[in-house]
BADRENDO-779511 format. One record per residue: residue in one letter; y, z, x of N, C-alpha, C in turn. Coordinates in steps of 0.2 Angstrom, whole numbers, plus 5000, padded with zeros to 4 digits. Each point is the difference from the previous one (the first is absolute). Last residue first. Layout:
<tizas>
aYZXYZXYZX;...
</tizas>
This chain:
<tizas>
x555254395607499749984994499350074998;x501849965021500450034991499449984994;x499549855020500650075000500250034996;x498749785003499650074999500150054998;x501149805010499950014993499850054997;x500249985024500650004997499850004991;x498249965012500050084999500849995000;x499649784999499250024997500550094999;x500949885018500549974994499450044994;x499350005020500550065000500349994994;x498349835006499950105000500550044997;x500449775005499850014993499750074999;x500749955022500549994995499850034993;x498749945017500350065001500450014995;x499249815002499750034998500150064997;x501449835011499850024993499650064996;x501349945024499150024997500250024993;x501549785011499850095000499650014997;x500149765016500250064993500150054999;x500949825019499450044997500050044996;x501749895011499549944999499350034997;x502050135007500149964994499549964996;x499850205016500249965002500149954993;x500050254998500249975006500149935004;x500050104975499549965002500350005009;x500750204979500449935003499649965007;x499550214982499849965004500249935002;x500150254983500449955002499849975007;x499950194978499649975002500349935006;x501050164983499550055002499549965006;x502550004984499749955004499450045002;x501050064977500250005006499449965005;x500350024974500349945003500350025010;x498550104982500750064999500549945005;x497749954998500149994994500750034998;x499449905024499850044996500250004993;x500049815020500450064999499850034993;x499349855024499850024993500450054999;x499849775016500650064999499750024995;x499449815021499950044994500450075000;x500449745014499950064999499750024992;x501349815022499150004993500150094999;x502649895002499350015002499450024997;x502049844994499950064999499350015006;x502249845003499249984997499850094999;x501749905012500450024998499250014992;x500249915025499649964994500350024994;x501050115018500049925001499749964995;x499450274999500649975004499849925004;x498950134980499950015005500649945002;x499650214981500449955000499849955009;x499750234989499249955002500349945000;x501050244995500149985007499549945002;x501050074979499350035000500050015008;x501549894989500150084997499550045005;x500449735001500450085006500050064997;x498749844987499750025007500650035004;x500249954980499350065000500149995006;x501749854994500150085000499550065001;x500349745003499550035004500450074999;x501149824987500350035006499650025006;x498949884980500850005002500550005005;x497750034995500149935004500649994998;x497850164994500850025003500449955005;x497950054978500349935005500750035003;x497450044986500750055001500649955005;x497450004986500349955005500650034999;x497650114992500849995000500349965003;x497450014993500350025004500849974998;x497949944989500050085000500550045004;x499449764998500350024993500350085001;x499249805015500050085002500550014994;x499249765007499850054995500150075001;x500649815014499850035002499550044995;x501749864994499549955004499350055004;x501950124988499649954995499649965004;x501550115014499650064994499449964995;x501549895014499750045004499350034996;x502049914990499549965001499750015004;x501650164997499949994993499049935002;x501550085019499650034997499749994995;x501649875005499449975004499550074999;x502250014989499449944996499349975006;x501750205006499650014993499549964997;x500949995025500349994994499450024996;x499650105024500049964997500449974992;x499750195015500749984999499949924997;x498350224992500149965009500649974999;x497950184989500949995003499949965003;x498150074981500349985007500549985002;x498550184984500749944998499950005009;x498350164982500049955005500649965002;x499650254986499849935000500249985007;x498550184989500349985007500349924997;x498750144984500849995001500350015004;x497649964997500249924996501050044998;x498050075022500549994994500249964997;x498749935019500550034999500150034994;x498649815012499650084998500650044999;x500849785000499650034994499750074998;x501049855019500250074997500050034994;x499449785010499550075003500350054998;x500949784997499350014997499850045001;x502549985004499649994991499250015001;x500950065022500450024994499750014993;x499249845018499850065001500550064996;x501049804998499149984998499950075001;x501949975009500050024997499449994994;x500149995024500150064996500150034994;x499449785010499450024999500250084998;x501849855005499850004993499350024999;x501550025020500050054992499649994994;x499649905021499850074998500350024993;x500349785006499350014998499950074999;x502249874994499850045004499150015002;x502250004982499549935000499950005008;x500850184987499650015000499649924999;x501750185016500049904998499150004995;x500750225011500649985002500049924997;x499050224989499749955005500849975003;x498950244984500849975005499549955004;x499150174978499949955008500649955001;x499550224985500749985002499649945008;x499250204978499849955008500549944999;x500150254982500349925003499449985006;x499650174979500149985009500149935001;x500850124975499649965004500050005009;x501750114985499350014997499449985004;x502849945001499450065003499650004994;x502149865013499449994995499850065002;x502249945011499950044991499549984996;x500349915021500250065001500050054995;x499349765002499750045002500250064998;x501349834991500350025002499250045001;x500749714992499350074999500450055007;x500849784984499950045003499850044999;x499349764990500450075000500150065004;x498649784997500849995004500250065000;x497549974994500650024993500849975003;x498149985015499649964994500750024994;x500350065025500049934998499649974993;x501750225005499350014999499849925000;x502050115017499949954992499249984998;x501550225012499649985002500049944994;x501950235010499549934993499549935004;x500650275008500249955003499749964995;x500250285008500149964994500249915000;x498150155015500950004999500049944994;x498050175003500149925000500850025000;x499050255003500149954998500049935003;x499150195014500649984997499949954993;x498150075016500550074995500549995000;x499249845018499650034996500350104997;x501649765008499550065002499750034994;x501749775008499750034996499550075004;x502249885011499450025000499750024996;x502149805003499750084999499550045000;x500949765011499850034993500150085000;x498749795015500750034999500050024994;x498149925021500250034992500750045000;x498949825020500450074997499949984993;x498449885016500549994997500350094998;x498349855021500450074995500549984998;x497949845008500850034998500150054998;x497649915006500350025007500950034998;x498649964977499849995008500250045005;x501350044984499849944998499549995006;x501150234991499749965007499749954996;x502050234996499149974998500049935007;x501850234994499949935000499249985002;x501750184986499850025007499849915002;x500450104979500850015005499849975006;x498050124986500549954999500949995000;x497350045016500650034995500649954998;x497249955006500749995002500450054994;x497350015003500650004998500749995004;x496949974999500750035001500649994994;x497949884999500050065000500450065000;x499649694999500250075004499950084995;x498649755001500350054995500550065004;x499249715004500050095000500450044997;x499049754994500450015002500050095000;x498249785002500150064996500850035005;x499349744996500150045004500150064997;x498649824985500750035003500150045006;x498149834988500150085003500849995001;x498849824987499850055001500350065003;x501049795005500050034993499750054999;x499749905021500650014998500350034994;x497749935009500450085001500550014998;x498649784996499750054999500250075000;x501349795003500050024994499450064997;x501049955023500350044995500150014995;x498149885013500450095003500450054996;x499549754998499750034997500050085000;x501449855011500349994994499250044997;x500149965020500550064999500050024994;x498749815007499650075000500650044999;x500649784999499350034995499950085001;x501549925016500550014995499450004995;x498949955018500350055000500550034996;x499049824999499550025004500350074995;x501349825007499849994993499750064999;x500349945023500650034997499950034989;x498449885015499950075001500650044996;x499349774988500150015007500050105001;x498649824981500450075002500149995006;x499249784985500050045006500550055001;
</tizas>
């Protein structure tokens, strides 16, 4: 004999083995842009970004980065040949970031094969490192400012209290200047990648 209470813990428990899995909640894509220095929104929270302000036409400020697959520092400032995209997440054990950073390695393929790919975060190297592998994104960079968070008060994306980077994209050119730059108004939502791999696409194009 089923009692009602029984009843009902069956039926939820079908509920969410029929939708729970299957679908995810679709998370939104902001379109806009926060400035950086400026400050963002967790929800309903404002947070400030500290830091210095990166801008469009200036170089990468010169700050070491630890690559999580080599350990070896890495200095943006002095790469050029290749279009940089530069995805900045704030935690990349996270659901958004880590659909951002999927949406990176799977989709940015319609891209040029010398856009490369690397993701910022303040995470350690070794949780990026096992990020990377569980995740399989062989094709993307895992860059780790988790020393001091020097990218992030170069840049102005450093965000205040969580001391965590914020959601953003930065594409810097083959002459290593910034040319592109979209700091995620609200945290919890993505950036338009899409838009992005456009612009990162005719960034390459330049000079060819």
């Amino acid at each position: 004999m089923i009692f009602k209470g029984e009843n009902y813990i069956i039926a939820s428990f079908l509920v969410l083995l029929l939708f729970g899995c299957a679908s995810k909640p679709q998370i939104p894509i902001d379109q806009g842009s926060s400035e950086p220095g400026g400050s963002v929104s967790r929800g309903e929270t404002k947070v400030k970004l500290l830091g210095t302000r990166v801008s469009i036409g200036n170089p990468l400020p010169s700050v070491t980065l630890i690559d999580a697959a080599t350990m070896q520092e890495v200095d943006l400032s002095r790469e050029r040949g290749p279009v940089l995209f530069l995805s900045v997440v704030p935690s990349i054990d996270t659901q958004v970031c880590e659909a951002q950073s999927h949406y990176l390695g799977e989709k940015g393929n319609s891209m040029p094969g010398d856009v490369r790919r690397i993701t910022i975060s303040r995470d350690t190297p070794f949780a990026q490192k096992r990020f990377a592998r569980e995740a399989k994104l062989a094709n993307v960079q895992f860059l780790s400012d988790y020393k001091q968070g020097d990218f992030g008060r170069s840049t102005g994306l450093l965000m205040e209290g969580s001391m965590l980077l914020s959601r953003s994209v930065i594409l810097v050119d083959k002459k290593g200047m910034v040319r592109y730059i979209q700091v995620v108004p609200d945290i919890t939502h993505l950036p338009d990648m899409e838009r992005a791999f456009l612009r990162a696409t005719e960034l390459s194009r330049e000079g060819t």
